[in-house]
N, C-alpha and C positions, 0 to 999 in steps of 0.2 A: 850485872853483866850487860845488861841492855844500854845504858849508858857509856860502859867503853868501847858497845860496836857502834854507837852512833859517833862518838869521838872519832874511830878509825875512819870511818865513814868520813868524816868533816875535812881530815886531813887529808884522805888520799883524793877527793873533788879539789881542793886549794891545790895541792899537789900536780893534780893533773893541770887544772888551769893553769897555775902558774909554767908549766911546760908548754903549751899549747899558748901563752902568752908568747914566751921568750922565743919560738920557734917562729911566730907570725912579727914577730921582732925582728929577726933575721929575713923572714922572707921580704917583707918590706921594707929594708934597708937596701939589702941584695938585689933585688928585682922589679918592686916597684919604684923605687926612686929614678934611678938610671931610665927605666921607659919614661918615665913623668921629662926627664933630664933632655934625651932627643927629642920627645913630642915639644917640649918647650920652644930649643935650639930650631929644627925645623921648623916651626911656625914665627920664629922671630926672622929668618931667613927669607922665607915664602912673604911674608904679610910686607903689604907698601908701603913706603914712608907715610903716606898720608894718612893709614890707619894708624899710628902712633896716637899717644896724647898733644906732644908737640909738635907732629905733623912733619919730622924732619929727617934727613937722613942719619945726620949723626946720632941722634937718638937710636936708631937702629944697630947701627955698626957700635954705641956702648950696651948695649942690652947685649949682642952677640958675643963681644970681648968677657965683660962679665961672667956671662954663662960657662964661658968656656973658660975662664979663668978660676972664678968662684961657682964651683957649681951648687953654693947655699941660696944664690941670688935667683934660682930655679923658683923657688913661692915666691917671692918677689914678683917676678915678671909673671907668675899666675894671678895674680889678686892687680896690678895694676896696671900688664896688659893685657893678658887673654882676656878676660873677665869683663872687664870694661869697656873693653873695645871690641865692638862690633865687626866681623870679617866683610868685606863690601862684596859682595856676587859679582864676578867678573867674565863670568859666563851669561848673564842673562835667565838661567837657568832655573831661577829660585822663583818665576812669576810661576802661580799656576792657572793665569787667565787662560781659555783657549779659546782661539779664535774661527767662526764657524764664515765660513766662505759659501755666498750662493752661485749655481752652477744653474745657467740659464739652461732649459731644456730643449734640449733639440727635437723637431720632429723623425721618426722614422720614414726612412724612405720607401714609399709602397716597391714592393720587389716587380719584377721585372718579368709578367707572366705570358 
């Protein structure tokens, strides 16, 4: 007996996983893809020709076509441009030196008694 409740046991964990596989199958199919799909699209839009590999503009406007054409071409543009290329700080923003300023000291004026 002990032996066919571990067998039930075996089957109904494969069972489960395999549901909990097939469901997270769908959820990232459905759900994550598509985010991954406009996070791409927006950063191939946003980013400047010069961050490209080949620094140009048509490079750009075929990654955009692509994407929006083939939306398989989405890992593509992950692995050979996000990834590889470096976004350039266009704000300045990204130093974190700070700059300390000295502030010569004034005398106080004796008051007026």
């Amino acid at each position: 007996m002990g032996l066919l409740a571990g067998f039930a046991v075996l089957v109904a964990v494969v069972a489960g996983l395999l549901l909990v596989l097939k469901v997270s199958l769908w959820i990232t199919a459905f759900v994550l893809l598509p985010i991954l799909w406009v996070w791409m699209l927006v950063d191939a839009i946003v980013r400047r020709d010069e961050e490209y590999p080949s620094r140009s503009a048509n490079e750009k406007v075929l990654w955009i076509v692509l994407m929006l054409v083939l939306p398989v071409s989405v890992p593509v543009y992950w692995f050979m441009v996000y990834r590889s290329g470096k976004r350039q700080d266009v704000t300045g923003a990204g130093s974190t030196q700070l700059a300390v300023v000295a502030v010569p000291a004034t005398p106080i004026p004796p008051s007026a008694a």
